[in-house]
N, C-alpha and C positions, 0 to 999 in steps of 0.2 A: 545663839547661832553666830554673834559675830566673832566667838572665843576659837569657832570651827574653822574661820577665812585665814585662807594661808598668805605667808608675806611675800610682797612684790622681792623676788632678785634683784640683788646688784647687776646691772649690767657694764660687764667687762669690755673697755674700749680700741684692746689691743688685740681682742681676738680674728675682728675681719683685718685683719693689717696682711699686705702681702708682701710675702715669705719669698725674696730670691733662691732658689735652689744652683745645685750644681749641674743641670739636664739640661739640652741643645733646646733651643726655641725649634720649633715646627719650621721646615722652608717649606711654601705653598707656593706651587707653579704658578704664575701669572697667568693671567686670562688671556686667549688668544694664540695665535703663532709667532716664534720667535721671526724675527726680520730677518731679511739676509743682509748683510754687510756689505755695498756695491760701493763701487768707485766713484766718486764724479762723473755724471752725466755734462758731458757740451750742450750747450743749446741747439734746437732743433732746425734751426735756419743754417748754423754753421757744418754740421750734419749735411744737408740737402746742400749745400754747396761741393761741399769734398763728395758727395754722392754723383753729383753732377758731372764734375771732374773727373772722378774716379771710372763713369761708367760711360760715358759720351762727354769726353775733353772737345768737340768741336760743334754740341751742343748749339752755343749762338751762330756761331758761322752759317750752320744750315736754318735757322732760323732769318738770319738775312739773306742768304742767297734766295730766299722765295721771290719766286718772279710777284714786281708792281708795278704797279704805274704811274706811280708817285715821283716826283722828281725829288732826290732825298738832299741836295742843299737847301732847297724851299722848307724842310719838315723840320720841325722841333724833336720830334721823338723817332728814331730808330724803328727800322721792322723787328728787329727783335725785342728791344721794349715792350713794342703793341702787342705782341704775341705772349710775351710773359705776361704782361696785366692778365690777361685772357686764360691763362694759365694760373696763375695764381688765384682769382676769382673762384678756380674751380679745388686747389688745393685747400683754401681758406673754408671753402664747404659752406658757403654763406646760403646757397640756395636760390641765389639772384643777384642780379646784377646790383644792385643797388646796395646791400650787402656789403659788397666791397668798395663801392665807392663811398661809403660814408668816411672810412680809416684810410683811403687810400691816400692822403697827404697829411697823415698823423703820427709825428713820434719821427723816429727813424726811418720811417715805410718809404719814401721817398728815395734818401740816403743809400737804401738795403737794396733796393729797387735798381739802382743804378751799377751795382755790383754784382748784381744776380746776372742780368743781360749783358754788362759786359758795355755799355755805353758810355763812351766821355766826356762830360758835359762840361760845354762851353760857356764860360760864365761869363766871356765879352758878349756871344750872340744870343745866348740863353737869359742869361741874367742869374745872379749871385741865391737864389732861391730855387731847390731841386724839388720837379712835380713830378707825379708820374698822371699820366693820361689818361681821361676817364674813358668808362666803358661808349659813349656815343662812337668818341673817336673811333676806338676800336671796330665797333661795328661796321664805321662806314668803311676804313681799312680790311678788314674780313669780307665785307659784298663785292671787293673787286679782285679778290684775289683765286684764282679757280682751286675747286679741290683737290684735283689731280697732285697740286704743289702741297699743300700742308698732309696731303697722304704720304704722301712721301717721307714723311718726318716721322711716322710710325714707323715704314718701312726699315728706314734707318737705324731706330732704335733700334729693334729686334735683332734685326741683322750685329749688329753690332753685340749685341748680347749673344748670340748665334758663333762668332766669331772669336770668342773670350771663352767658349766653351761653359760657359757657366750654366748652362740649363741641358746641359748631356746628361744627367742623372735622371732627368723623365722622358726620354727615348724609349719607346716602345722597343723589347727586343735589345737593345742598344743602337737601333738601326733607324725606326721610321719615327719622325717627329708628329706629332699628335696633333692635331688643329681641329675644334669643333665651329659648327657654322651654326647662326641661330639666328634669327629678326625679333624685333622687339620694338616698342612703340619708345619713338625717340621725342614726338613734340606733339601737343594739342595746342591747335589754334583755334579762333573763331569768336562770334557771339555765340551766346545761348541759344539753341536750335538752330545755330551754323556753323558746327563743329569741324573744326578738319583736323585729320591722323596723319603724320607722315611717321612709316615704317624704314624702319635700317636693316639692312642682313651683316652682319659682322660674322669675320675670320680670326679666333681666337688662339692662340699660341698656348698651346699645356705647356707648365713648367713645371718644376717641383715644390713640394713644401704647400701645395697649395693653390697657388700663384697661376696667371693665367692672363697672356698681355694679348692686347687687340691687335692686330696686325694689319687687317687689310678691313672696308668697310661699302658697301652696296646700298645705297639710298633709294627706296621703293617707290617714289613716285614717280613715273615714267608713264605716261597714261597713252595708249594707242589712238591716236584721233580717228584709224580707219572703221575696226569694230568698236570703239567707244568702252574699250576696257581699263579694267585699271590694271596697276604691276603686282606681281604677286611673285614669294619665295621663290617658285622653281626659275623662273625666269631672272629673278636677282642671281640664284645661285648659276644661270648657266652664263651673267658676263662676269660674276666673281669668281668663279674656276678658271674662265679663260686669263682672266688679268693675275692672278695667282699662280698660275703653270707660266708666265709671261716675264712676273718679278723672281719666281724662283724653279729655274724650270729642271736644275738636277736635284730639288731637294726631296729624299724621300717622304713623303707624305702620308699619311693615314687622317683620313676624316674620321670624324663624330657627328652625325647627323640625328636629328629626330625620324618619328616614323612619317611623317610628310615627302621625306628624301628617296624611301626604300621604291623609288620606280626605274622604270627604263633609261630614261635619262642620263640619271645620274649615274648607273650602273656603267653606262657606254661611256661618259665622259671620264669617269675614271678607268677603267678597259683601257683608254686611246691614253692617258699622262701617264700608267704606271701607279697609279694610286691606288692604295689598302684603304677599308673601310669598316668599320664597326657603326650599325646605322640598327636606330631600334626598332621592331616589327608588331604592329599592330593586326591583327586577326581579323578589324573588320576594313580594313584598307586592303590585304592581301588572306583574301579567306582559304581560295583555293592553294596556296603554296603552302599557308600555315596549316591547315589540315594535313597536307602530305607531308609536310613537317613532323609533325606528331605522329603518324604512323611510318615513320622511316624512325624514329627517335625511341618509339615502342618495340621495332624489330634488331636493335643494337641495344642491349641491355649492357655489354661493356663497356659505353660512352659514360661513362660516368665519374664524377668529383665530390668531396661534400670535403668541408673545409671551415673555415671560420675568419671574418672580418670583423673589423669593429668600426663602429659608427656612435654620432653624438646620443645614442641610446646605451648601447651598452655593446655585448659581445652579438654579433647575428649570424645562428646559423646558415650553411649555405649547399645546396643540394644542386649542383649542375650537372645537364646532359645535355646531350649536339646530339645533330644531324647532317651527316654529310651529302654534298652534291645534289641537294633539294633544287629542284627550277622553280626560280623565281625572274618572273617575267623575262623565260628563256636565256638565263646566266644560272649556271648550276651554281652555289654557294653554302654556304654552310651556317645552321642557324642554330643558337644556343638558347638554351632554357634554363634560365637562373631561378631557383625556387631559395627564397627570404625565410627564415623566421627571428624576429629581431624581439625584444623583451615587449613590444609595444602591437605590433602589426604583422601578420605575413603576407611576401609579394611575390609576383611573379614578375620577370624581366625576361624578356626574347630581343634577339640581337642576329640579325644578320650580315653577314664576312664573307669576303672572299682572302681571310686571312688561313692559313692551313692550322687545324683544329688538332688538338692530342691532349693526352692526362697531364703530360708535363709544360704545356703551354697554356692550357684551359684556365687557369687562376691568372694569369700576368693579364690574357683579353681581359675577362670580366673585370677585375677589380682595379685593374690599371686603364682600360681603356673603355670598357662599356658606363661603369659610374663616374668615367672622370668628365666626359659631355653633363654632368646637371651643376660643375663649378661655374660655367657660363651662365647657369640661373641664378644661381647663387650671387655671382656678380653683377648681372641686370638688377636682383634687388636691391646690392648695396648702393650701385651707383641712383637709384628711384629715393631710397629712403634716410640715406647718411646722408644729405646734402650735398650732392654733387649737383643734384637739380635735372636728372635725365627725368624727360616729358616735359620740365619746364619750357613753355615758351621765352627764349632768353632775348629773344629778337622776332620782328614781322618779316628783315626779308628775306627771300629764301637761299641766296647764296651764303650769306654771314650765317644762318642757323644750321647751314650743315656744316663750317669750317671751326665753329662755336662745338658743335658736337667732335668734332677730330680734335680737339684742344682739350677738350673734357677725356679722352681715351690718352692723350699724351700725359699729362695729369695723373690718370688711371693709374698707368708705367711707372711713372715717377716715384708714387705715393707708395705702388708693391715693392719695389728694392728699396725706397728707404725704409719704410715701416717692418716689411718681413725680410729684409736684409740684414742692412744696417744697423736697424732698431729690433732685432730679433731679440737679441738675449737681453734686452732690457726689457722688453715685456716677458718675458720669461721670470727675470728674475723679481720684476715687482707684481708678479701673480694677474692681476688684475688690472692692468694698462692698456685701456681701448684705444682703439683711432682715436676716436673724438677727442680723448684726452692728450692725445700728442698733437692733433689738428690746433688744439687751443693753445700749445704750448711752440707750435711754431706761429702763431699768428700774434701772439704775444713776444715773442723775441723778436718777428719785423716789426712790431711797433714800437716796444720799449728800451730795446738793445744794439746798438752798432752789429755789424757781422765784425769778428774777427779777423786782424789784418794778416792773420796765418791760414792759410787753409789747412785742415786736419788730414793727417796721414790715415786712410783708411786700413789700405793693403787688399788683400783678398776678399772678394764675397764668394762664398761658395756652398749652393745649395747641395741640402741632400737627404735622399729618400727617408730614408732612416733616421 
């Protein structure tokens, strides 16, 4: 048998050897998306200055002319200082006061500090070492100063944006400017089983692109001592229309209200200014109108649209029909029936107007002006949940907590023209750039960076629908 065992092969050393050929190697696409190639980004402080400049150059001025009471060669810090701390606390997104005061004499933050507001500082009466002012200070300065005066610095902004034309691309019509009104819980205070709410009514300016600035602001607590009641929306809203028709009494108007607003009221207060209205209607608030609604809406079978929007779901169809000259609490008006079907849920949406209803105007209400009132919610969450700190109690008393709150909506302002202004096509272009991540990057550059002794040439901001 063992004459039968075959013999082990040579094994050849040269065989696995690799062989260069004359063939292209394989090119295999890299993982992921190619980047896009951007320019140099400035830092974000030097940004929010040329912003500042660019869009309200007399920014501090109105900032110090706020009436006080302070004799200001006795004061170390400027009214306009105290108001920026207060302001920056709210950009920095810390969430609280304390927050900012830990960095607030860290780095350059001081230095930065002193060129934002625009203040000289005196280093014979000052001393050679630049501070900026903690929040106590601030507080006691904000309790003496009344609100009337720091509202007015909203007002201004607006106005001033109003006046630059810069927000004429979200004109209803090209004619009536958009304002939604909404309340919303601005501060919990208390112990535990002694909680107190104070409620805000806010007048918000549509703009475009999104964007949506506070303009005017109604504080709910006003309690009747004769019936022993508290304040409630319609009553905010009947001395925030009057002081609103008062700061701007030729500008054309159109509200966005909730279904809380569709009453008599308010129908007669705008009657008497000249004001358009898109106000949402709920069925068990107004039963009898909305039923005759719907058989005036069944006996018009020509009032009809269907159409297409899009929303953070996808494409959602859209089936609208009207009714004309419906009485609703004795003002005949016209009330719309928006039927939804979106890849996730289907809605219904009814909207009542005394705006004039047709095929070729029916898509600008609904989709310009009836869903453009829920950016107001949208905004109450960011400012509750990105750190702005709305409902934080920032303060116990109660003058500083509401001048605290108008500093937080100046802020607001500030934060939509730089970020979806200024800072537009750079979150565009690096895909994926949140607030948060430019909030860090400017709270990082007041602390680690000088501001630039150039201010940046912005040129134009200019929004647009499209």
């Amino acid at each position: 048998m063992d004459k039968e065992l075959s013999k082990a092969k040579t094994i050849d050393s040269q065989r696995d050897k690799t062989v260069n050929g004359n063939h292209t190697r394989v090119r295999r696409k890299p993982a992921g998306r190619k980047p896009k190639a951007i320019t140099p980004i400035p830092p974000v402080p030097d940004l929010l200055i040329s912003t500042m400049k660019h869009c309200w150059p007399k920014f501090n001025g109105w900032l110090s002319n706020i009436k006080e009471s302070r004799l200001k060669r006795m004061c170390r810090y400027s009214g306009s200082h105290i108001w920026w701390e207060i302001i920056m606390t709210f950009l920095t997104r810390g969430g609280s006061r304390h927050a900012f005061d830990v960095d607030r004499n860290t780095g350059f933050m001081p230095q930065n500090m002193q060129e934002i507001c625009g203040q000289e500082w005196n280093e014979e009466i000052l001393g050679s070492e630049k501070t900026v002012t903690c929040s106590d200070n601030a507080i006691h300065h904000a309790d003496r100063v009344e609100t009337d005066e720091t509202e007015g610095i909203l007002i201004k902004m607006v106005r001033r944006l109003i006046n630059m034309r810069m927000l004429d691309s979200a004109r209803l019509f090209r004619s009536w400017w958009m304002i939604a009104m909404d309340a919303t819980l601005q501060q919990r205070t208390g112990k535990p089983g002694q909680k107190k709410w104070r409620m805000v009514l806010e007048a918000r300016l549509i703009g475009p692109c999104g964007i949506e600035l506070p303009l005017m602001v109604e504080f709910l607590d006003v309690n009747d001592p004769v019936r022993e009641k508290k304040d409630c929306e319609l009553k905010g809203f009947d001395r925030l229309s009057k002081r609103l028709h008062s700061k701007f009494p030729r500008l054309p108007i159109c509200l966005l209200l909730d279904g809380l607003y569709a009453v008599e009221p308010v129908f007669r207060r705008c009657k008497n200014y000249g004001w358009k209205y898109i106000i949402t209607m709920k069925e068990g608030r107004q039963p009898t109108a909305f039923n005759e609604a719907v058989q005036i809406m069944l006996m018009n079978p020509a009032n009809i649209w269907k159409g297409q929007r899009e929303n953070d779901d996808g494409i959602v169809e859209q089936d609208v029909r009207w009714a004309e000259q419906v009485p609703v609490s004795g003002y005949p008006l016209n009330v719309i029936f928006s039927g939804e079907i979106s890849p996730h849920a289907a809605t219904l949406w009814v909207w009542v107007t005394n705006l004039n209803v047709h095929a070729n105007r029916i898509k600008t209400i609904v989709n310009d002006g009836g869903h453009a009132r829920f950016r107001q919610e949208e905004n109450f969450n960011v400012l509750k949940n990105n750190g702005y700190g709305l409902e934080h109690a920032f303060c116990t008393k109660n003058n500083a907590s509401k001048n605290y709150h108008i500093m937080l909506l100046v802020a607001d302002i500030i934060w939509q023209l730089l970020a979806d202004g200024v800072l537009c096509r750079l979150k565009i272009l690096t895909r994926k750039l949140t607030d948060i991540s430019l909030v860090r990057h400017l709270f990082g550059g007041m602390v680690y960076k000088p501001l630039s002794s150039k201010p940046l040439h912005i040129g134009q901001i200019r929004f647009s629908s499209g």
